[in-house]
N, C-alpha and C positions, 0 to 999 in steps of 0.2 A: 758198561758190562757187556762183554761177548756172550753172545750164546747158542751153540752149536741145535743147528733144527735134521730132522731124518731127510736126507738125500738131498742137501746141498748144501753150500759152502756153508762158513759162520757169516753171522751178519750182525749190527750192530741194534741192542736193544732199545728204542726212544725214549726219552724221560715220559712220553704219554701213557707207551705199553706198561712203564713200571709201576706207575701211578695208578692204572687200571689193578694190575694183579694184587699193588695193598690191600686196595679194596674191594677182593674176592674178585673181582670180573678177571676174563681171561683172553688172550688174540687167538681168534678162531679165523679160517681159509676161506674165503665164499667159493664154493665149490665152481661156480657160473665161470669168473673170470680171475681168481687165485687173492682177489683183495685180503690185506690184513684188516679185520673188523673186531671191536672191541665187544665182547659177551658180557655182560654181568647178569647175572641170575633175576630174576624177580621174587619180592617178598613174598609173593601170594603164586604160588605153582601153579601149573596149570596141569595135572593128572591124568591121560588119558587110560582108556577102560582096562589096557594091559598093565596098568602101574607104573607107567614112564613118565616122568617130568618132560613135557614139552615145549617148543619155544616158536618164536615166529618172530624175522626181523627182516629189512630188506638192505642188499647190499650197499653203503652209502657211492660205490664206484660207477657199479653197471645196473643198480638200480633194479636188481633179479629180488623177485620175492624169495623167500627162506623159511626153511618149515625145516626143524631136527627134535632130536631126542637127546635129552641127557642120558648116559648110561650111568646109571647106579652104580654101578662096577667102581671104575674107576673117576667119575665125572666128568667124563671124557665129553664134549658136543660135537655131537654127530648129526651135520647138516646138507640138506638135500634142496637142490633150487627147484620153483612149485612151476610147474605150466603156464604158460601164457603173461 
């Protein structure tokens, strides 16, 4: 399966990536060094005080800690690499 991404070519999607989106997880960018990293949600959310679902994972490439937010909106993960 092809699948066109915002601002570059198409690229071809791995039988890993697809297997992930059956089962709700999604390929999110590590903002650090552009890794494709697999998301899947957790059972138990984690809610912070503004009513965001939050997350925390480190990049399996360059090994950058990872802190983002779900957005309600659309479920979009919106992820930020953490200091140090």
């Amino acid at each position: 399966m092809v699948e066109a991404m915002a601002g570059s070519a198409l690229r071809l999607e791995t039988s890993k990536e697809r297997s992930a989106q059956a089962r709700g997880a999604c390929v999110v960018l590590c903002p650090q060094c552009g890794a494709h990293l697999v998301f899947e949600r957790s059972r138990t959310p984690q809610i912070d005080s503004s009513g965001f679902e939050t997350c925390r994972l480190d990049c399996t490439q360059c090994e950058a800690p990872l802190a983002g937010v779900i957005d309600p909106y659309d479920d979009a993960v919106l992820l930020s690499a953490l200091p140090g």
